[in-house]
N, C-alpha and C positions, 0 to 999 in steps of 0.2 A: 388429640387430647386437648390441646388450646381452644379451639370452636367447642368442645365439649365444655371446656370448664365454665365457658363465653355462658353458653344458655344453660347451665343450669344454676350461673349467675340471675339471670334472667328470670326466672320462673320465682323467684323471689318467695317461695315458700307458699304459693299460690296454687292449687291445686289448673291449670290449663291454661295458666298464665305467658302469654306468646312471645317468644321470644323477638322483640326489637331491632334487635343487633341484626337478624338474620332477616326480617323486615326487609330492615334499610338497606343491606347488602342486594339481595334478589330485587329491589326495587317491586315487590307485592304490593298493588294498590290503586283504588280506583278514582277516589276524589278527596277532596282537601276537606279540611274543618274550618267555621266561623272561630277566630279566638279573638280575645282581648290580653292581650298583656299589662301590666299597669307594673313600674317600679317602686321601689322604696331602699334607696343606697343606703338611708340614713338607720336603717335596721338590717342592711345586705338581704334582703329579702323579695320576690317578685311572687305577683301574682297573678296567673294566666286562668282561664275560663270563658266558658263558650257553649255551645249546644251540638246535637247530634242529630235531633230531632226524635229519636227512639228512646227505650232505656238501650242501657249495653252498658260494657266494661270499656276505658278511657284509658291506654296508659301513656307516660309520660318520662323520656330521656333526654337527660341535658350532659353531655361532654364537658371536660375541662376546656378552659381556654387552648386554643390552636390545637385541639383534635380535631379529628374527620372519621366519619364513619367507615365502615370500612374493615380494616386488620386491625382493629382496638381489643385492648385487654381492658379486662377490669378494675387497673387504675385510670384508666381512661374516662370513667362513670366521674363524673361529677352527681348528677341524683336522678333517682327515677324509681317510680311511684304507679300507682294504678288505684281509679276508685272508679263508682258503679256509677251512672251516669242516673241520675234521676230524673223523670220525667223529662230525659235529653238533657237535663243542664247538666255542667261537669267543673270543677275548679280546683286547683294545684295551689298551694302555698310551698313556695321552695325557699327556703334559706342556703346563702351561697359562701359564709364566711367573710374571709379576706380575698377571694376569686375575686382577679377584674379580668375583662379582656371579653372579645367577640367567643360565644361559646354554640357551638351549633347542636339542635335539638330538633326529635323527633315527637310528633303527636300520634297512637295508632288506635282503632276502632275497630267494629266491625270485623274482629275475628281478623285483624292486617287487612281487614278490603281496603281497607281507606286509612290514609296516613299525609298528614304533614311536616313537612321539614320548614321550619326556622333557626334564627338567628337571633340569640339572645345577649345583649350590650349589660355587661354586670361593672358594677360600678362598685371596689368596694370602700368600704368608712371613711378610710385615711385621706386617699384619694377626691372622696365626695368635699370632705372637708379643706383638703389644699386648694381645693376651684373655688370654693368659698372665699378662704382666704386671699387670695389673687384677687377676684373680683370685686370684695369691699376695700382692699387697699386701694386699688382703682380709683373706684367710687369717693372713699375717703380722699383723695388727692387730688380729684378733681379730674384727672388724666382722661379724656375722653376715648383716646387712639386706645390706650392699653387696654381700656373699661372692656372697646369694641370688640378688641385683639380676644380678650379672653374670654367672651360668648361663644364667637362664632366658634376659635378654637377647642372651647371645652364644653358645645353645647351641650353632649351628649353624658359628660360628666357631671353638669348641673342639673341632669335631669329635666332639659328644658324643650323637649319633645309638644309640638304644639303643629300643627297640620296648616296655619297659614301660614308658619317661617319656618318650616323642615325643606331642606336644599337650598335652600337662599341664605347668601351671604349679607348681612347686615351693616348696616352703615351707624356712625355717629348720630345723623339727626334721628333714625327711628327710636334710636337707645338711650336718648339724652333724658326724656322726661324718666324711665324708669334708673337710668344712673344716679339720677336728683333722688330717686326714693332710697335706694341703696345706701346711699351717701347719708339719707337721713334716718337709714331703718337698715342695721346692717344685718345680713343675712346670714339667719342658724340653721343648723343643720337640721333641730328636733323641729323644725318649721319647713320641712324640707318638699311639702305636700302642698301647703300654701304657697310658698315663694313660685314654685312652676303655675299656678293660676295665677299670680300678682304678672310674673312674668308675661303668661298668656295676653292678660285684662291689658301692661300696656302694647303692645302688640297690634292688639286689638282695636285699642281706641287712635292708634295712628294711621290704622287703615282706615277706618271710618271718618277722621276726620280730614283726610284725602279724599274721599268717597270709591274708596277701593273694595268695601263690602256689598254684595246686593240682598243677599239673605245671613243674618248672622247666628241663624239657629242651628248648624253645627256646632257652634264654637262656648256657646252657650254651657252646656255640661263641662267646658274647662277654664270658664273666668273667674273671677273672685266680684261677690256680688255681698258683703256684709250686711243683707236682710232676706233671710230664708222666705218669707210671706212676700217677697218681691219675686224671687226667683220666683216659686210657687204660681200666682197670678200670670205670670208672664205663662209657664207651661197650659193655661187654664186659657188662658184669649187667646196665644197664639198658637191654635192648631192645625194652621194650615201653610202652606207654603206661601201663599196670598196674603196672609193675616203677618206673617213672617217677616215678608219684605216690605210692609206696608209699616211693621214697628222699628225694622231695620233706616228704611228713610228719616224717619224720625229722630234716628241717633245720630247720621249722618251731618258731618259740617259743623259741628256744634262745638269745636277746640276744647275736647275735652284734655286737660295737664295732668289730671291726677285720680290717684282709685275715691277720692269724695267726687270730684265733679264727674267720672264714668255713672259712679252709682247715682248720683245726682238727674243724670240724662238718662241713663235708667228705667226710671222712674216718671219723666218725661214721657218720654216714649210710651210706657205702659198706662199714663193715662190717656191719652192720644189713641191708642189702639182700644181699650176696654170701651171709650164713649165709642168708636168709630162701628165698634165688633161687637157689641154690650149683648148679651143674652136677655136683658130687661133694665128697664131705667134701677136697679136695687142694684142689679153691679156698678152703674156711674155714681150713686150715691155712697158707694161705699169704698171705690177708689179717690173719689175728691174727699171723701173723709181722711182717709189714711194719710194721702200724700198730697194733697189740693195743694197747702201753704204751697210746692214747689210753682204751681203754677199764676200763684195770685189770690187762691180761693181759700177762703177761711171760714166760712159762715155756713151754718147748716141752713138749707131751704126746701120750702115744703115741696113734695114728690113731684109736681105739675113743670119743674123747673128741671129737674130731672129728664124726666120726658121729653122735656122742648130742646135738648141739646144731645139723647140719644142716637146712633147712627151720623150722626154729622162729622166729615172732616175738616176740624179747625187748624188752621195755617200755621196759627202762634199762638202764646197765652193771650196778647194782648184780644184778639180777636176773640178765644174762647172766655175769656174774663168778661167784656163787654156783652156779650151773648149772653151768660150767666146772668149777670145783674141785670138786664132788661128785662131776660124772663123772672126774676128774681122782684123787680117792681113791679111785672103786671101781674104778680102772684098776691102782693101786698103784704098784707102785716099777719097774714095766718098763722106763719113762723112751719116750721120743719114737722115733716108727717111719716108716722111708718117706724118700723125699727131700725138700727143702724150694724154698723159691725161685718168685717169683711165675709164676706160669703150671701149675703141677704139678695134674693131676687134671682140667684143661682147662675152657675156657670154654663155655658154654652159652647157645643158645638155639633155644624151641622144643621145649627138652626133648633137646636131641642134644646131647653134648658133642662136644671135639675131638681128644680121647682116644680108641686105639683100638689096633690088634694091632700087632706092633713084625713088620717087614719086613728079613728078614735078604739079605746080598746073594747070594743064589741065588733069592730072591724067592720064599721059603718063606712064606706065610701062618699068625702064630700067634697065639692066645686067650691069652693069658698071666694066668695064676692067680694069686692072692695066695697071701703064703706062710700055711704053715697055721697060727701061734703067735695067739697068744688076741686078741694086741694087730690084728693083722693079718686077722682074719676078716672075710670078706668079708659085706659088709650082707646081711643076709634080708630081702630088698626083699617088701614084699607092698604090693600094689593091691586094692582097693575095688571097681573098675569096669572088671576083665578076664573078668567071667563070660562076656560074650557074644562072646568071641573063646577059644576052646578053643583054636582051630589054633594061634594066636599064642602062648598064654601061657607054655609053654616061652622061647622067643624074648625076649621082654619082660620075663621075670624074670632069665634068663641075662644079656642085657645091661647088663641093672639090676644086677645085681650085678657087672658088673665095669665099671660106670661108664660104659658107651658110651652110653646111653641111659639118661634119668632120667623121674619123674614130674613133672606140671607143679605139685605139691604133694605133702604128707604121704596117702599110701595114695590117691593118684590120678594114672592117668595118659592118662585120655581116649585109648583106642584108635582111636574113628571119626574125630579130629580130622586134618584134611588138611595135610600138608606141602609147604611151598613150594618152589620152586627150590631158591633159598639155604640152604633149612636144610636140604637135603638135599645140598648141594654142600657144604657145610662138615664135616657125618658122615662123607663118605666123602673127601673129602680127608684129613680126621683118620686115617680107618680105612686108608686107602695111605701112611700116614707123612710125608706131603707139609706138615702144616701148618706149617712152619717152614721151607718152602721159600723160593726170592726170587722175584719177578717184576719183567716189563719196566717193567708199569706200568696203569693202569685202560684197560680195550679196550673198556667199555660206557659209551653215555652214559647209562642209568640206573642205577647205582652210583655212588652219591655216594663221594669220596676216603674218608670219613671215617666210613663205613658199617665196621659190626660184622663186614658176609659181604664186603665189596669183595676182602680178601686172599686169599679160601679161592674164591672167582669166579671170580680171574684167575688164580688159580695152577691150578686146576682146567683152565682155557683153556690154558696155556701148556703143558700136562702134555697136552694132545687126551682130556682126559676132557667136555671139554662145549663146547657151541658156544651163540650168544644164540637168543634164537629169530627175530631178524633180523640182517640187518648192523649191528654196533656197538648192540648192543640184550639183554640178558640176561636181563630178562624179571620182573623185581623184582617179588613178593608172589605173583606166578603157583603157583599150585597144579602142582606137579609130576604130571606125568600116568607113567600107568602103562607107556607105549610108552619114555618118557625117561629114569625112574629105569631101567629096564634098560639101556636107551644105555649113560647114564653108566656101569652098575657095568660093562658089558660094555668100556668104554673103559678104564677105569681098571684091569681084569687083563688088556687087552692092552699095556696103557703099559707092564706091568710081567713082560712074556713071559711069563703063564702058559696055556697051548694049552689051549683049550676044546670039546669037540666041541658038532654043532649037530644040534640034532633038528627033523625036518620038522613043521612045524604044521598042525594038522589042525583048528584050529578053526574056526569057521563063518566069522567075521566076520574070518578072519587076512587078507582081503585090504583090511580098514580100518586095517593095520596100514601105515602109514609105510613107504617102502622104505628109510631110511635108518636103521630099526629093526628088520627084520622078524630079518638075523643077531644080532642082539643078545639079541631075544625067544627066538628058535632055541635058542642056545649057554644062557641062562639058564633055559629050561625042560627043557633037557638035563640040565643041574646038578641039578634039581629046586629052584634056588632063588626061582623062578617060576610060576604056575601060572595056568589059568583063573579066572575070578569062578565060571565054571559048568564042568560037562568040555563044552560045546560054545563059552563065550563065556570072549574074551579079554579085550574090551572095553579097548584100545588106548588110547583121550582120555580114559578115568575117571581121577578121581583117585587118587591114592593116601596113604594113611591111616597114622599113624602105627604101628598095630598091624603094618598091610602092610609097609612101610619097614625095622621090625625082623626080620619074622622073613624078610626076603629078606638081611639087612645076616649073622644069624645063623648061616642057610645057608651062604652065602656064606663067610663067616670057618672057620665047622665043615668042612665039606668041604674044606677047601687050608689045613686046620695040620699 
C-alpha cells in the first residue's frame, strides 16, 4: 500500500506521468543529461535547465535535506515537477522556502531511459544573510585571518561557487584586495547575484596578475565588467581559442587592485586584440573611438591611418601611440574620413565580416566603391598564399579590398581552409543587408544565446535562407558542404525576388546531389557562380573552402549590381 501511495504521488495528475521514485529505485537508465544549475539564496530559489536534444517530457525531483532515495514517503518530496522539453531545451524554477542543507535530486527523460542524479546545496535567507554578516564585520575591522576563515568556511553559503577557486582553500593575500572592497562596499543580500561576479572578477585579476591564466574565456560569463558594449565586443573579436589567449596575454601582469583598473585593462586588452584581429580598419576606428583615451589616443584620423595599424601587434601604448601619430602625420591635415560608431566596418570571424553590398528596395544588388580621395583608397590587399588558386584570386583580392572578406593575418589568407556553417551564415546574412535585422528568438538547441553567430543563424532562419540540419539542430562547427552553400545563396536571392534561370546539370555524380538542392545547384551554375570541382564532377558533400566561398559570394554580388 505504501509503494502504491508512492506513485500515484507521482503521476501528479498527469495522464503517463513516470513514476521517479521507482526510476531511482530499479536504477532504469541509460545516460545522464547536460544541466546548468544557477542559485539565488537571496529569494531561496534555484534554477536548473539544460537540453535533451529531442522534444520529450523532462521530470524533475528534489528530496528534503538528508533523504535518499530509496524507502521514501511523500514527506520526503521536497519538489517535483515535469515540463515538455521544447525543441530539447527544458528549465525548472524551484523555490525551496527556509530548506537549507545538501538535498539529493533526480533528473528523468526518455520515457526513464535516461536519468541523472545530483546534489543540490540550498542555502536558505536567514542563513545567506548570517555569512553576510560575518564577512562585512570582517572586512569592517580590518581582520584579515577571520575575513579568510569565513570564505573558505562559508563559500558555499555565499554562494561564491566560481570554477578557478572551487576546492582550493584561499589564502590572505589572494583575498585582501577584494576584503578592501567589502570593507568599502559592504555586501547586501538583494546584490546577491553581483557580489558572486565582483567575487569572481577579484579572483580573477590575482591570477592574471601572477600569470596564472592562459585563456580567460571561460571565466568570462561570470566576472563583473560594468560596460555591457565591452563585454559585447570582447564576444565579437574573440572567437577563437587563439584570439582568446592572445587577449588573455594582454591582461596578464598588469597589477590590476581593483573592479576600475580590471575593467580599465579590459578594455586594454580589447583594443589590442580588435587592431590585432580587426575584420576591417572600421572596427579599429571605432574601438579607438570608444576607448582610445585609455590608451593615449584621442583624435579622430582619416581612415589611411586606420589601415596602417590594422593586424599589427603592438607591445605597449607607448609604441601604438607613436605608430598612430606618424601614420597620423603622413596622413596630414585631411582630418578623419567615413562614418564613426561602434559596429562600422563590421565584425569578424573566420575571416568574413558582416559587411557587404547595400540592397536598395527594388532589390538591386551593389558593390559599393570607396570614394577615390587619397584618404579613402581602398587597401591593396595582397596575400602570400593565393598562388595555387589562380580561379579565385580576382575574387579574394576584390573582396579584400572592399572588406567583405579579410585575411586570417598580414599577407595570409589560407584559401584551402574550410568554412563552417555559421561563418558562412553570417557573410551572407551580412552580404543581404539582413544583419541588423530582429528575430523571434534561438530555434537551435545548439547555439548557445550568447554565441557570436546565434543572431546572423536565426535571422538567416527567419528570412528562409537556411534550415538546421535536423529538427531544432543547426549544425554548429559543421563544415558547410558545397550542395548547401548554394542552398543558402539560392535562398537568400529568392528571399529577396531576384528571378534566376536554371540550367540542367549534366554532371555525373548530379544524382548525389540532394533534391532539396539540386534547383539551387541549377540556378547557380546558370549564373556561372558555381561550377564543377571537374567538367564532369560536382561533388555535392565536399566541403567548401574559403577561396570557393569568395569567388561564388563575388560572382554573385558582380553579376546583379
Amino acid at each position: 500500500m505504501k509503494q502504491k501511495n508512492r506513485i500515484r504521488t507521482m503521476m501528479a495528475a498527469a495522464a503517463g506521468l513516470i513514476c521517479i521514485l521507482c526510476l531511482c529505485a530499479m536504477g532504469v537508465y541509460a545516460a545522464e543529461m547536460p544541466y546548468t544549475v544557477e542559485y539565488e539564496y537571496s529569494s531561496s530559489s534555484v534554477h536548473i535547465n539544460g537540453t535533451i536534444g529531442t522534444e520529450g517530457e523532462v521530470f524533475f525531483q528534489v528530496l528534503k535535506p538528508g533523504r535518499s532515495f530509496g524507502d521514501v514517503t511523500d514527506d520526503d518530496i521536497l519538489y517535483h515537477n515535469q515540463v515538455t522539453a521544447a525543441d530539447g531545451a527544458w528549465a525548472f524554477d524551484m523555490e525551496y522556502g527556509s530548506e537549507s542543507g545538501e538535498c539529493e535530486a533526480v533528473l528523468v527523460t526518455n520515457a526513464g531511459e535516461d536519468r541523472t542524479q545530483l546534489t543540490l546545496n540550498l542555502v536558505s535567507f536567514a542563513k545567506l544573510e548570517e555569512s553576510y554578516r560575518e564577512l562585512n564585520l570582517a572586512a569592517n575591522e580590518g581582520n584579515a585571518a577571520e575575513f579568510t576563515k569565513v570564505v573558505n568556511d562559508k563559500r558555499d553559503l555565499l554562494n561564491f561557487r566560481f570554477e578557478l577557486t572551487d576546492g582550493k582553500s584561499l589564502t590572505d593575500d589572494q583575498l585582501s584586495a577584494f576584503m578592501a572592497y567589502v570593507a568599502a562596499n559592504p555586501l547586501k543580500t538583494e546584490n546577491e547575484n553581483v557580489n558572486g561576479k565582483i567575487f569572481n572578477t577579484y579572483m580573477t585579476a590575482y591570477e592574471l596578475n601572477r600569470g596564472g591564466i592562459a585563456n580567460i574565456g571561460p571565466y568570462i560569463p561570470h566576472i563583473f565588467v560594468d560596460d555591457d558594449a565591452a563585454l559585447t565586443k570582447y564576444v565579437e573579436a574573440a572567437a577563437t581559442d587563439s584570439i582568446r589567449t592572445y587577449f588573455t596575454e594582454k591582461l596578464t601582469r598588469r597589477s590590476i587592485t581593483d573592479l576600475a583598473s580590471f575593467e580599465n585593462e579590459f578594455k586594454r586588452a580589447l583594443i589590442y586584440t580588435v587592431i590585432r584581429y580587426a575584420g576591417g580598419y572600421g572596427d579599429v576606428k571605432d574601438i579607438l573611438a570608444k576607448y582610445g583615451s585609455i590608451v593615449g589616443i584621442t583624435s579622430a584620423a582619416p581612415d589611411s591611418v586606420y589601415r596602417g595599424i590594422v593586424g599589427k601587434d603592438f607591445t605597449g601604448d607607448s609604441q601604438l601611440k607613436t605608430e598612430f601619430n606618424n601614420l597620423l602625420d603622413k596622413a596630414g591635415s585631411s582630418g578623419p574620413s567615413g562614418g564613426g560608431g561602434m559596429g562600422g566596418g563590421g565584425g569578424s570571424y573566420g575571416g568574413f565580416t558582416s559587411s557587404g553590398p547595400s540592397i536598395n528596395g527594388n532589390a538591386d544588388y551593389v558593390i559599393e566603391h570607396l570614394p577615390d580621395s587619397e584618404a579613402d583608397t581602398p587597401i591593396a590587399v595582397t596575400f602570400n598564399d593565393i598562388d595555387g588558386v589562380d580561379w579565385a584570386t580576382e575574387a579574394i583580392l576584390a573582396l579584400a579590398d572592399k572588406g567583405i572578406i579579410n585575411g586570417v593575418a598580414p599577407n595570409r589568407f589560407e584559401p584551402d581552409r574550410s568554412i563552417t556553417r555559421e561563418e558562412f551564415a553570417k557573410i551572407l546574412v551580412g552580404a543581404m543587408g539582413l544583419a541588423d535585422s530582429e528575430y523571434s528568438g534561438n530555434a537551435f538547441v545548439d547555439v548557445p544565446d550568447d554565441a557570436w553567430y546565434c543572431s546572423y543563424v536565426n535571422i538567416a532562419r527567419e528570412n528562409n535562407i537556411l534550415q538546421g540540419v535536423e529538427i531544432g539542430v543547426f549544425g554548429v562547427e559543421q563544415t558547410i558542404t558545397r550542395e548547401d552553400m548554394a542552398t543558402m545563396i539560392y535562398n537568400a536571392l529568392s528571399m529577396r525576388g531576384v528571378p534566376i534561370e536554371k540550367e540542367k546539370l549534366t554532371f555525373e555524380d548530379a544524382d548525389q546531389i540532394s533534391d532539396y538542392a539540386k534547383p539551387a545547384v541549377a540556378a547557380l551554375f546558370k549564373l556561372g557562380a558555381i561550377n564543377g570541382v571537374s567538367e564532369t564532377e560536382f561533388r555535392p558533400k565536399g566541403e567548401t573552402t574559403r577561396a570557393q566561398a569568395a569567388k561564388v559570394i563575388y560572382i554573385v554580388l558582380d553579376q546583379l549590381q
